[in-house]
Z-matrix of the N, CA and C atoms (Angstrom, degrees):
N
C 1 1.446
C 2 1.524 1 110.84
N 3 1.388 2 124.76 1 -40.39
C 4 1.268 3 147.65 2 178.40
C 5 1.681 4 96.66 3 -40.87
N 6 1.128 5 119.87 4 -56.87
C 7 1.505 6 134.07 5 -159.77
C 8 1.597 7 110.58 6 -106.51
N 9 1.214 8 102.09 7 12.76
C 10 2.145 9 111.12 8 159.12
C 11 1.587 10 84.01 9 85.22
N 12 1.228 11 147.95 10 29.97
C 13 1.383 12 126.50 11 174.18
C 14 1.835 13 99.03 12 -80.44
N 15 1.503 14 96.84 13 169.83
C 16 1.573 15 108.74 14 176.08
C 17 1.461 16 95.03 15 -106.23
N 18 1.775 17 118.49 16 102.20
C 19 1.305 18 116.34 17 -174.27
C 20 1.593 19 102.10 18 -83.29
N 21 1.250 20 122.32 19 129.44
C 22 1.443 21 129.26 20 171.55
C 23 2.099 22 103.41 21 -93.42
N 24 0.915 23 105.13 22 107.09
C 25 1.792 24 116.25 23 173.72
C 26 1.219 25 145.63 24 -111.44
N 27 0.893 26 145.64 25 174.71
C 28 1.343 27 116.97 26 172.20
C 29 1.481 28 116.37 27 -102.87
N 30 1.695 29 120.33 28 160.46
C 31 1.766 30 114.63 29 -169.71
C 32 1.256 31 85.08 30 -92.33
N 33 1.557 32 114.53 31 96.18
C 34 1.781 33 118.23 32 131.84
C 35 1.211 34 130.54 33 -117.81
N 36 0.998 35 138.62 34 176.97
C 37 1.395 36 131.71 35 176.69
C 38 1.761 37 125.21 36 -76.20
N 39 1.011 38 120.47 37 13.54
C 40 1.390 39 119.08 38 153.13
C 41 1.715 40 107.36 39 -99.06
N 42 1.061 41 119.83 40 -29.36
C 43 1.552 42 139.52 41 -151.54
C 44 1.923 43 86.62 42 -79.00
N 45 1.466 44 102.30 43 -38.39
C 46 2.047 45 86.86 44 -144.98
C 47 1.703 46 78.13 45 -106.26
N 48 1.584 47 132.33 46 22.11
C 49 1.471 48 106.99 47 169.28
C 50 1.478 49 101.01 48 -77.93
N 51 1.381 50 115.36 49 -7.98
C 52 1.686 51 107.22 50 -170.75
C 53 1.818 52 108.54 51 -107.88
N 54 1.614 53 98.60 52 -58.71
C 55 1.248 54 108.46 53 174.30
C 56 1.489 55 110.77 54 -83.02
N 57 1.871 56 94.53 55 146.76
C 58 1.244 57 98.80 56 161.24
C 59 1.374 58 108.72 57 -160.81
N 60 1.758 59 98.23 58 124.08
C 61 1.248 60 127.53 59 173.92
C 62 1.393 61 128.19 60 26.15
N 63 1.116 62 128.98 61 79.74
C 64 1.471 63 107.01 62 -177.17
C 65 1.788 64 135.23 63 100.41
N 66 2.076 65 84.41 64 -19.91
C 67 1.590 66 95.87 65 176.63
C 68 1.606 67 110.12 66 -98.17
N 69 1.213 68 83.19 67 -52.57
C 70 1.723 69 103.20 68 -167.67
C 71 1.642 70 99.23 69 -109.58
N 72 1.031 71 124.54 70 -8.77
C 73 1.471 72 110.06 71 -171.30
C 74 1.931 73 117.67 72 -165.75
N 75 1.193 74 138.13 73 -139.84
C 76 1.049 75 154.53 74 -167.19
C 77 1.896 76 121.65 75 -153.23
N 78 0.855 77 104.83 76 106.94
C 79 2.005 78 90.02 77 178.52
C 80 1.041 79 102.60 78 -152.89
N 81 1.519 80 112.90 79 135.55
C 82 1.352 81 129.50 80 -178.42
C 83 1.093 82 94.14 81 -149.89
N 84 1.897 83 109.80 82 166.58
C 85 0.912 84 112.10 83 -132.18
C 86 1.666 85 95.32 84 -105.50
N 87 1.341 86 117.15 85 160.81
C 88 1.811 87 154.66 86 -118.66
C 89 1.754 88 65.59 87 -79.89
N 90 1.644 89 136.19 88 -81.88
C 91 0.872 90 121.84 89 -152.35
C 92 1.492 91 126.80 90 -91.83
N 93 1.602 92 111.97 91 8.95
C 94 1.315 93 117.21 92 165.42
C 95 1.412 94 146.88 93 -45.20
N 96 0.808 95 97.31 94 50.08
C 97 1.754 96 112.16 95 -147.60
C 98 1.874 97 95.99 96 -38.27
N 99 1.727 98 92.14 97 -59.49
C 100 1.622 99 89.14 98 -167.32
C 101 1.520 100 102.35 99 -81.22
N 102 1.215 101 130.90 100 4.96
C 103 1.251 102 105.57 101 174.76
C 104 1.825 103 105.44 102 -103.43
N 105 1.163 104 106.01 103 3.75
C 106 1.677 105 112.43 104 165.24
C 107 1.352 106 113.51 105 -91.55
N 108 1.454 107 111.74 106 10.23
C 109 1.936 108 122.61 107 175.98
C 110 1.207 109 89.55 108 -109.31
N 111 1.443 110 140.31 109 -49.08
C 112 1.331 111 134.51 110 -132.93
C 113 1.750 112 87.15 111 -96.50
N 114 1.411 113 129.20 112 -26.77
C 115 1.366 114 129.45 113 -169.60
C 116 1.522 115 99.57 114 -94.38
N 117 0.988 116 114.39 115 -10.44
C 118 2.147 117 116.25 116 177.11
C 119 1.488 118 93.94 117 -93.05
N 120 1.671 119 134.77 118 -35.39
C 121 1.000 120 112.53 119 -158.68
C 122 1.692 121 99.76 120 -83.12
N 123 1.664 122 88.00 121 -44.39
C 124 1.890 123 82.78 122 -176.91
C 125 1.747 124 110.06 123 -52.64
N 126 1.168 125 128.69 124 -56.85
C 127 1.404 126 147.86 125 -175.71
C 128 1.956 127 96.25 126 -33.92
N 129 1.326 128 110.38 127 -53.29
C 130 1.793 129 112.78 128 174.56
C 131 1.239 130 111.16 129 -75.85
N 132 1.814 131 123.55 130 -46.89
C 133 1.396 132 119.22 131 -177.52
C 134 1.461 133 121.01 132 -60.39
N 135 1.275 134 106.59 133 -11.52
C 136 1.759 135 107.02 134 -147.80
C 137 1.881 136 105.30 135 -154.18
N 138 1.840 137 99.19 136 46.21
C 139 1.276 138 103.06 137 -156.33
C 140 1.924 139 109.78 138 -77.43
N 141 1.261 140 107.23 139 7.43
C 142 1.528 141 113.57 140 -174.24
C 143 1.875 142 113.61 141 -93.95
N 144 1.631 143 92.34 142 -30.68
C 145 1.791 144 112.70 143 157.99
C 146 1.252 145 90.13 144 -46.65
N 147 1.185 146 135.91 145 -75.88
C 148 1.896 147 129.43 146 -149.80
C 149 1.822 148 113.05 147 -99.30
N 150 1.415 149 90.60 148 32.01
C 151 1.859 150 88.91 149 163.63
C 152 1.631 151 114.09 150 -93.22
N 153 1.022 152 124.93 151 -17.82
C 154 1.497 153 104.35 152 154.39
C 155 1.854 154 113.37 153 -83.42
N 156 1.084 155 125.16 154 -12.47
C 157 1.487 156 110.80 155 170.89
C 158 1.503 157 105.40 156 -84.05
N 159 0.931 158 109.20 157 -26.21
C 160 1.846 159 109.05 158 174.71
C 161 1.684 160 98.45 159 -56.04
N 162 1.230 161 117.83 160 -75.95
C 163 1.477 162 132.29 161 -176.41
C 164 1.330 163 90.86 162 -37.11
N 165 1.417 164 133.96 163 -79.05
C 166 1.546 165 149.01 164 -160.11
C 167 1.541 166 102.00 165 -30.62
N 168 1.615 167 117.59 166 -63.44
C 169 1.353 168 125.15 167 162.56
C 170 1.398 169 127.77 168 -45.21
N 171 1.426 170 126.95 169 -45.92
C 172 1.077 171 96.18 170 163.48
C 173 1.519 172 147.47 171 -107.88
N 174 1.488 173 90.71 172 17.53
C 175 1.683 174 98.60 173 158.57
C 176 1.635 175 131.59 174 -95.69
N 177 1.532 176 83.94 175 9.59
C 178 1.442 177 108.64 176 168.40
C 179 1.363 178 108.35 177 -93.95
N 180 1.437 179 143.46 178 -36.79
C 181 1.204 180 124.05 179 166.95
C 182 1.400 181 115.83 180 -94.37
N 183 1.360 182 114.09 181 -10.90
C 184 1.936 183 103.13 182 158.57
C 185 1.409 184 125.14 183 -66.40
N 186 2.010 185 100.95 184 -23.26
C 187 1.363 186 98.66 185 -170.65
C 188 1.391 187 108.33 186 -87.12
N 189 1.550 188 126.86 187 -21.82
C 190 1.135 189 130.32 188 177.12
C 191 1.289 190 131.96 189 -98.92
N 192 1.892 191 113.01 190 -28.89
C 193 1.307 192 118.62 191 -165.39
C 194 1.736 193 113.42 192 -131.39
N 195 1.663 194 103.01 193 20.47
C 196 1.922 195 102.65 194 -176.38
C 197 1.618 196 84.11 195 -82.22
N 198 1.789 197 85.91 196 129.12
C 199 2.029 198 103.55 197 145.66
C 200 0.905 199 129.93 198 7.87
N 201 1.760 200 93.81 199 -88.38
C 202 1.574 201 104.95 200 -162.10
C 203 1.758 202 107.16 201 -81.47
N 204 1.136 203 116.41 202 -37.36
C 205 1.804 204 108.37 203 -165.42
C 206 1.585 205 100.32 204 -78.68
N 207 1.505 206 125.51 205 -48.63
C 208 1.319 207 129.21 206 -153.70
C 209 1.824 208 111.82 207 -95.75
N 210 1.566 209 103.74 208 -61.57
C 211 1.311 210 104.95 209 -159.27
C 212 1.000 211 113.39 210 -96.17
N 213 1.437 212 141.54 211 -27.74
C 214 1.686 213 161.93 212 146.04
C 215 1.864 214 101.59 213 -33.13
N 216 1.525 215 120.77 214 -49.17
C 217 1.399 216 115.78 215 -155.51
C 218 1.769 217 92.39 216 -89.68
N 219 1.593 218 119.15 217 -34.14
C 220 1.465 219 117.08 218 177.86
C 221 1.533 220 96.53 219 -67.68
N 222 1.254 221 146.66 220 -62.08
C 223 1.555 222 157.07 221 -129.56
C 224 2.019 223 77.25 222 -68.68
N 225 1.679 224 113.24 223 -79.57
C 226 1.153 225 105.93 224 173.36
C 227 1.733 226 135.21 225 -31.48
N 228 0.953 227 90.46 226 -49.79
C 229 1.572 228 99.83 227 156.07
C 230 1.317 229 134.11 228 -15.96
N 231 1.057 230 90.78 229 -68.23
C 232 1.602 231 113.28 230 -163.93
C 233 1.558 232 104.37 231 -102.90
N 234 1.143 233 125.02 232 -4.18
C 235 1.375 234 137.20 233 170.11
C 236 1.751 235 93.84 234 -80.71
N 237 0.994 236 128.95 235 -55.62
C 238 1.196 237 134.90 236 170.61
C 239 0.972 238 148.76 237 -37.39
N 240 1.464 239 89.98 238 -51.74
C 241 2.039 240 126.58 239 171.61
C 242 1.967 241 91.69 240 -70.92
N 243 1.389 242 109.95 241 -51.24
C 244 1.599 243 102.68 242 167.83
C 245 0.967 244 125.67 243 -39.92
N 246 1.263 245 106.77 244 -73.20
C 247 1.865 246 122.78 245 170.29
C 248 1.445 247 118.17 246 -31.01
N 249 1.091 248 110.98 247 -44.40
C 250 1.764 249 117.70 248 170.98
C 251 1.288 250 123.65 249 -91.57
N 252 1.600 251 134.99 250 8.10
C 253 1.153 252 131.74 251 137.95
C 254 1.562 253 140.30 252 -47.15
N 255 1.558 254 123.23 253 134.88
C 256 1.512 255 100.13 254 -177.96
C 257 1.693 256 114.67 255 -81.30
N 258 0.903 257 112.76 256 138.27
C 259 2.130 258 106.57 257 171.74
C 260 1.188 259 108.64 258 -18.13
N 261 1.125 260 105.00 259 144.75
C 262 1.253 261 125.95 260 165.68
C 263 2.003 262 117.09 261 -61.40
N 264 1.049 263 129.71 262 126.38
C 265 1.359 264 130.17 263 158.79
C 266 1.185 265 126.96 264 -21.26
């Protein structure tokens, strides 16, 4: 997603806290076998259909998951919020 791909995934519940359907990505379902062929073929045949989900993806993990602005300044954070707790009992 990081790099504008059209991630095709499956709909489970770790999968759709990020992606969702159609914006940012592709998901069908866990045992779809042929409908996880029929969404790779369209996704390669018809790669200009998914240039805004390409885009969608990756301003979805710049907007939520880059280093330096997002996950680096919370990680410190909370190292902090630790640091300033009293011991435990």
């Amino acid at each position: 997603m990081s790099a504008g791909a059209c991630v095709i995934a499956s709909n489970t519940a770790p999968v759709t806290e990020v992606i969702r359907d159609g914006f940012n990505g592709v998901l069908v379902d866990f045992f779809a076998v042929q409908d996880l062929a029929e969404r790779v073929v369209d996704v390669l045949a018809n790669p200009d259909r998914y240039d805004d989900v390409r885009r969608n993806a990756r301003a979805t993990i710049v907007d939520n998951y880059d280093l330096s602005k997002v996950c680096l300044p919370k990680w410190i954070a909370s190292l902090n919020e630790q640091a300033t707790l009293p011991p435990a009992a």
